[in-house]
N, CA and C of each residue as an Amber inpcrd file, in Angstrom:
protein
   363
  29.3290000  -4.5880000  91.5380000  29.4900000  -5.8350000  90.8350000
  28.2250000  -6.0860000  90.0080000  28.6800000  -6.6580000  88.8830000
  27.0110000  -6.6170000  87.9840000  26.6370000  -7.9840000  87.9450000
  25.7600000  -8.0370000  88.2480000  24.8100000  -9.3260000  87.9780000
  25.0730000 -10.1820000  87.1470000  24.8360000 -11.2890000  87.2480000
  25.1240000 -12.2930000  85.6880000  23.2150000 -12.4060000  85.1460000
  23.2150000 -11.9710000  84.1580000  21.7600000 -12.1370000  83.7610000
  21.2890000 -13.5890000  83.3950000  20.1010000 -13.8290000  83.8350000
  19.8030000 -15.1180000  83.7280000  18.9760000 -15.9330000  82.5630000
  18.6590000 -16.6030000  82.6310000  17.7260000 -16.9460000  81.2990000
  16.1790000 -16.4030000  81.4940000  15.9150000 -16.5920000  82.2790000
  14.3340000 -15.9480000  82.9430000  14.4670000 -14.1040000  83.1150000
  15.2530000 -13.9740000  83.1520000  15.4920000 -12.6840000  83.0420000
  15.4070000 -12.2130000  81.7620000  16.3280000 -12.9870000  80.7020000
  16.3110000 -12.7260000  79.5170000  14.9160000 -12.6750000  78.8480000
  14.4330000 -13.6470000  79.3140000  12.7070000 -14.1140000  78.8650000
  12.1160000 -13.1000000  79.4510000  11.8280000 -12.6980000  80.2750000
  11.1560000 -11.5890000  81.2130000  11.3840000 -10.2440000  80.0370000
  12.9970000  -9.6870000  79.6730000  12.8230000  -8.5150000  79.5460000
  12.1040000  -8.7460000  78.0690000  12.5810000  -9.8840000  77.1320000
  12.3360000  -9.9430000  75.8430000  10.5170000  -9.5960000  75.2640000
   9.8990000 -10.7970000  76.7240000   8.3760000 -10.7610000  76.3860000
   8.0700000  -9.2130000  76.6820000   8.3580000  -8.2980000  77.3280000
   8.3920000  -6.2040000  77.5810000   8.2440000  -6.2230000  76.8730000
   9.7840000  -6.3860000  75.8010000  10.0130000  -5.6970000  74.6220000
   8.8920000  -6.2300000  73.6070000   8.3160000  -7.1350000  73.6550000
   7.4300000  -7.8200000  72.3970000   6.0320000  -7.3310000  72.4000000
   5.6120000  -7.5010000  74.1520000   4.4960000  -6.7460000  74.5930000
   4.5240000  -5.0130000  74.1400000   5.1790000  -4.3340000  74.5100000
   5.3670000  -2.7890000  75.1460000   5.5180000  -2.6810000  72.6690000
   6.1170000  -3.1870000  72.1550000   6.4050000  -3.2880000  70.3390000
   4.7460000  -2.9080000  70.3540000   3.8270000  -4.2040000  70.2330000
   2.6500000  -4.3690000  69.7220000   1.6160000  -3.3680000  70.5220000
   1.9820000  -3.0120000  71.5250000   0.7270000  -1.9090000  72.4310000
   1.2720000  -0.4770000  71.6070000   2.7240000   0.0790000  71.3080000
   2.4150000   1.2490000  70.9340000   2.6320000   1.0540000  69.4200000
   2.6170000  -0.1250000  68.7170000   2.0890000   0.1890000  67.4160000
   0.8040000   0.0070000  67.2970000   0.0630000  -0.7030000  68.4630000
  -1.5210000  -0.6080000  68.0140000  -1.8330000   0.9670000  68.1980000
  -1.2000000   1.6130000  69.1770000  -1.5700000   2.9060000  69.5360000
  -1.1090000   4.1340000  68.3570000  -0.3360000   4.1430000  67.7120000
   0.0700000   4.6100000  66.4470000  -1.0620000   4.2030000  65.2440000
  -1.1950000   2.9430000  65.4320000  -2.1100000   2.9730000  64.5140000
  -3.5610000   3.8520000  64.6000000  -4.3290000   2.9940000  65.8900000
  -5.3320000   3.7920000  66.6540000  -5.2320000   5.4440000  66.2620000
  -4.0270000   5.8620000  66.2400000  -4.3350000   7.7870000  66.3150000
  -4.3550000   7.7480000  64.7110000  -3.6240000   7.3960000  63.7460000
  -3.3800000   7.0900000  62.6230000  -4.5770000   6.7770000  61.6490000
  -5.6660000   6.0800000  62.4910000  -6.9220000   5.7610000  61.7540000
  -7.5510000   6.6730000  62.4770000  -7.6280000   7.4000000  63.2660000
  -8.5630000   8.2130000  63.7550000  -8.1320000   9.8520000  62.7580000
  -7.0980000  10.3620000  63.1010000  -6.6910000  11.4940000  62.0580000
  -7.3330000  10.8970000  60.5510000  -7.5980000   9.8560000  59.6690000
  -7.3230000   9.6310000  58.7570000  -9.2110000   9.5240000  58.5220000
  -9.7430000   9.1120000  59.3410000 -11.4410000   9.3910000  59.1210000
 -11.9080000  10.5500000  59.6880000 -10.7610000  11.3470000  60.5150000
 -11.6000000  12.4190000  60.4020000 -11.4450000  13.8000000  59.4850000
 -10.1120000  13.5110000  58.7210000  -9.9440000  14.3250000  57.5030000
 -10.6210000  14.0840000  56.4890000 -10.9690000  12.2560000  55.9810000
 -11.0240000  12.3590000  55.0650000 -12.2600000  11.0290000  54.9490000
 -12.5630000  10.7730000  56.6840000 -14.0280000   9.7150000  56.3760000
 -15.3370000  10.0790000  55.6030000 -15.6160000  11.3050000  54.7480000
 -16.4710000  11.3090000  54.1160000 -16.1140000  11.1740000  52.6630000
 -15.0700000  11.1440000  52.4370000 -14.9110000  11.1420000  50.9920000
 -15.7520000   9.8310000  50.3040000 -15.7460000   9.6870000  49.2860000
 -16.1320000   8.4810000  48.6060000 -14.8610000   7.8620000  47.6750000
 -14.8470000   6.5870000  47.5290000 -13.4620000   6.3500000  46.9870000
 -13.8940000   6.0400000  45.6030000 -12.8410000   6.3970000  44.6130000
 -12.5080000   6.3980000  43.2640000 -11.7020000   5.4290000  42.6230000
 -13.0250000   4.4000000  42.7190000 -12.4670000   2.8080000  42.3590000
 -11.8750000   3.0760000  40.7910000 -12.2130000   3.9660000  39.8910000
 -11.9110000   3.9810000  38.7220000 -10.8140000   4.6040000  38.1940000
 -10.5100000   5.2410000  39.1490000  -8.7900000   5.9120000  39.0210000
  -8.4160000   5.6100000  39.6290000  -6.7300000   4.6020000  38.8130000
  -5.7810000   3.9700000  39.9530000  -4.7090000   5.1340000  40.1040000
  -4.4760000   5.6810000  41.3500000  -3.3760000   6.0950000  42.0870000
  -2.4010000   5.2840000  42.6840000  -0.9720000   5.0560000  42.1800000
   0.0190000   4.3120000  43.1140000  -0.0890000   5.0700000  44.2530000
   1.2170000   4.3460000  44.9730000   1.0610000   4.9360000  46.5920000
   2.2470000   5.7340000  46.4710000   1.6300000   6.9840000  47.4950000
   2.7500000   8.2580000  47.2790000   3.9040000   8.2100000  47.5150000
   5.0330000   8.8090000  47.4390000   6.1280000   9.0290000  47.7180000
   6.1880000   9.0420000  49.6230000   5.2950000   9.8540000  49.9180000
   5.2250000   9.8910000  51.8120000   5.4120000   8.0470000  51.8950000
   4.3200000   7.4160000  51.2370000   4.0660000   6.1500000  52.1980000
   5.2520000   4.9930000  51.8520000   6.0970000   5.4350000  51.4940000
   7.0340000   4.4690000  50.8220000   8.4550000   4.6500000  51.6020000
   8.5810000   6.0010000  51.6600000  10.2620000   6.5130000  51.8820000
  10.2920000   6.9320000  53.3130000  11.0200000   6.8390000  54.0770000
  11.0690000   7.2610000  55.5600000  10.8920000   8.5060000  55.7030000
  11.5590000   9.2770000  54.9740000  12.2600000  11.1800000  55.1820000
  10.4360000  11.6650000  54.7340000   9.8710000  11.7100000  53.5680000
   8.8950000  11.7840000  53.6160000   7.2760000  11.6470000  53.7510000
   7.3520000  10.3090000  54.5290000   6.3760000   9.6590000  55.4720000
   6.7630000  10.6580000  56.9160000   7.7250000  10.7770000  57.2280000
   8.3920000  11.1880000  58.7410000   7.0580000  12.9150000  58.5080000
   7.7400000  13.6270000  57.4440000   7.1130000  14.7050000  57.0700000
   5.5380000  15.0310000  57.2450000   5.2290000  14.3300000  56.5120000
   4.1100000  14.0920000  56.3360000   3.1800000  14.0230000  57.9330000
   3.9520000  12.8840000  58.1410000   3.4870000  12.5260000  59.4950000
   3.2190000  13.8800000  60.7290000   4.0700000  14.9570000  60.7450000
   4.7080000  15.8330000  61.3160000   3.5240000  16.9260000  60.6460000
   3.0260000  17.1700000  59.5180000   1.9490000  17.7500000  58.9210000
   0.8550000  17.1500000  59.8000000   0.4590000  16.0370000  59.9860000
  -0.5030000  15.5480000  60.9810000  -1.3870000  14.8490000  59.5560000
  -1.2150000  14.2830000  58.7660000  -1.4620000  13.0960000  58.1020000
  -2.0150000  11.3900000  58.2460000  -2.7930000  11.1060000  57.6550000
  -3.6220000   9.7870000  58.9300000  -2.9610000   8.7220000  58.0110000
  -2.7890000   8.6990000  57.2820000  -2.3140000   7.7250000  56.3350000
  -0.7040000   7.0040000  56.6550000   0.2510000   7.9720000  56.2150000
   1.5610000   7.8760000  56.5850000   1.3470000   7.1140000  57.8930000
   0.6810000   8.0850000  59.0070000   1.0170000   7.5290000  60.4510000
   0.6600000   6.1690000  60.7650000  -0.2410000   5.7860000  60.1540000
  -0.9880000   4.4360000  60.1430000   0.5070000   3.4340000  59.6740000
   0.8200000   3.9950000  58.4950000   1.9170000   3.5600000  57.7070000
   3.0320000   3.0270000  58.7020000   3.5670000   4.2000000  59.5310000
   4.4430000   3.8990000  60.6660000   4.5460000   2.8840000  61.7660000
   2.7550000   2.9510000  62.3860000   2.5190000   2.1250000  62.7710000
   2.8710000   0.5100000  63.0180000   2.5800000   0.6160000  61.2810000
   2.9880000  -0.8880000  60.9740000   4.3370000  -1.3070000  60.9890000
   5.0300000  -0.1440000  60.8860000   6.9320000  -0.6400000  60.4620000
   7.0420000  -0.8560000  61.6160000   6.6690000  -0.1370000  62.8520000
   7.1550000  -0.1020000  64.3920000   6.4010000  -2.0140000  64.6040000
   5.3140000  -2.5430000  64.4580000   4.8500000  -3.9040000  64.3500000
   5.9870000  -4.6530000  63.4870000   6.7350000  -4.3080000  62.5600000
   7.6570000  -5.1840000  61.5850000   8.5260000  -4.6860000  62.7040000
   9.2330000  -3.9960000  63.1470000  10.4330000  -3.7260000  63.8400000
  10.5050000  -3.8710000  65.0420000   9.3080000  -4.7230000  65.5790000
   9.5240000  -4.9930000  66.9300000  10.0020000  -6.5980000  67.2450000
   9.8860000  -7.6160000  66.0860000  10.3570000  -9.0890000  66.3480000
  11.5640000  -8.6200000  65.6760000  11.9770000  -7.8580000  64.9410000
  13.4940000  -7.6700000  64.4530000  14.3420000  -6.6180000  65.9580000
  13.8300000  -6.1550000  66.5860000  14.2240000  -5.6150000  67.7530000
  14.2310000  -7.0620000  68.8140000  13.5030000  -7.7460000  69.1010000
  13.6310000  -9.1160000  69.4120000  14.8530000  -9.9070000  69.8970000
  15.3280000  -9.7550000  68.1960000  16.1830000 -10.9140000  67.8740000
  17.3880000  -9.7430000  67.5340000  17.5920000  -8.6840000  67.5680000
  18.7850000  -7.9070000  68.1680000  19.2670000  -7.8430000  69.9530000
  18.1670000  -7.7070000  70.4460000  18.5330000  -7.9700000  71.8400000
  18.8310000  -9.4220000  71.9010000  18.2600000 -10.2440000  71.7800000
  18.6840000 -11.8480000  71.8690000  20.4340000 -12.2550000  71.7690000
  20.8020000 -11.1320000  70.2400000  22.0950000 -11.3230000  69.7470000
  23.0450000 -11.0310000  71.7470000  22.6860000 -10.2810000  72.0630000
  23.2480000  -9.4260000  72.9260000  23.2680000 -10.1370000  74.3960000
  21.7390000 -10.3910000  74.5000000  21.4720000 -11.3710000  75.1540000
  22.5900000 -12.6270000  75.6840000  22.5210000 -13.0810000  74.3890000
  23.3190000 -14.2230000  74.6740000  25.1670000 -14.3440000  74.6430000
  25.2790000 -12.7270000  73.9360000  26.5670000 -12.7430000  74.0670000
  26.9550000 -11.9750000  75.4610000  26.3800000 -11.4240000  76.2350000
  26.4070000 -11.6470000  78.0840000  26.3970000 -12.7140000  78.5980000
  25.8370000 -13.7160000  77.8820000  25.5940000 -14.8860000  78.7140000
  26.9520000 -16.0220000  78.3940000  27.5500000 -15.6750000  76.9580000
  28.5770000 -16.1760000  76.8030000  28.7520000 -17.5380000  75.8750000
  26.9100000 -17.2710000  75.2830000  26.8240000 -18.5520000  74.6110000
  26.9420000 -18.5730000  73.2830000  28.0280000 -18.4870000  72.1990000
  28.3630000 -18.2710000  71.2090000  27.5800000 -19.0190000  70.0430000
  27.2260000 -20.1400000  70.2450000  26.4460000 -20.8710000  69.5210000
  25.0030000 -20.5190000  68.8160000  24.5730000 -19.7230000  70.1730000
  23.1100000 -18.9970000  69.6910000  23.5130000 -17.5950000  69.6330000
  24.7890000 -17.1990000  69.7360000  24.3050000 -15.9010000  69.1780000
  24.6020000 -16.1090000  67.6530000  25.4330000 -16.5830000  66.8290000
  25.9780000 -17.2790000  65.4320000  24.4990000 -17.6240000  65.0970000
  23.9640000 -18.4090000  65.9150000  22.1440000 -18.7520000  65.1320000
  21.2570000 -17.5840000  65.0870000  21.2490000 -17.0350000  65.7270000
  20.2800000 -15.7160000  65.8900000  21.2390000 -14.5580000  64.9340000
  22.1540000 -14.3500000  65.1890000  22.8540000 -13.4000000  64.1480000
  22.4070000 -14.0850000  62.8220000  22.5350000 -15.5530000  62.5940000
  22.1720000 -15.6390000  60.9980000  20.1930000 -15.6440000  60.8590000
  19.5510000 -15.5480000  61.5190000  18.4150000 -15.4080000  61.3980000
  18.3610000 -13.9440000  61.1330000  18.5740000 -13.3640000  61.8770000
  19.0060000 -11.7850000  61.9310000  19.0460000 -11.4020000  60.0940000
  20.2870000 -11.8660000  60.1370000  20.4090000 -11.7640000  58.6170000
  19.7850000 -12.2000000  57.4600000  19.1560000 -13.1630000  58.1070000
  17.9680000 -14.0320000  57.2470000  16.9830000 -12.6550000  56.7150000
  16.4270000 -12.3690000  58.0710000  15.0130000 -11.6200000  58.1890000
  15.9050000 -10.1560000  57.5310000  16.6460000  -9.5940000  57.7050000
  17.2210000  -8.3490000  56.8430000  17.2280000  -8.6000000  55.3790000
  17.7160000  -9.5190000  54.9250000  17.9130000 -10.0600000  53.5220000
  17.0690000 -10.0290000  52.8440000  15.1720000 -10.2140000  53.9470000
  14.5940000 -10.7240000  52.7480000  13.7380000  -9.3390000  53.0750000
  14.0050000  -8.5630000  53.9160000  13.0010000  -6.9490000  53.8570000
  13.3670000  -6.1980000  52.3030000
């Protein structure tokens, strides 16, 4: 027989998920800045030539690549999406959350926040 999940429960697993988001994107980052000064912490930077930002740091398929080359930049890059994708992971479990719990009202509010925060990425 399965449990009925509770609200403290819900709160319990959500703050994991929010905690456990921000520890391994700090840790992504952390390796991300460390690969990235030690390839390339001596360079001097070239305030006078503007370079846009590459194709890796923009597009998933070749950031992923890159990353996989062992690249400090990209990974840093990742880092941060996993920090953007952890309050949008949030408020997907919440949806779910509350439709176990049976409360239609907040999942309709959180689904349109949901959609809010997609709309405007």
């Amino acid at each position: 027989m399965m449990k009925k999940i509770q609200d403290q429960d819900l709160e319990r697993i959500i703050g994991q998920l929010l905690r456990y988001g921000v520890l391994l994107s700090s840790l992504v980052v952390l390796a991300g800045g460390i690969v990235y000064l030690i390839r390339h912490g001596g360079q001097l930077p070239q305030f006078r030539v503007f370079r846009g930002e590459p194709d890796k740091m923009k597009n998933p398929v070749p950031m992923w690549k890159a990353i996989v080359n062992g690249e400090g930049r990209p990974l840093i890059q990742f880092g941060l999406l996993i920090l953007i994708a952890t309050p949008i992971a949030r408020i997907v479990f919440s949806i779910f959350g509350y439709l176990m719990e049976k409360d239609y009202l907040y999942t309709l509010i959180t689904c349109i926040v949901l959609a809010v925060i997609l709309w405007n990425l």
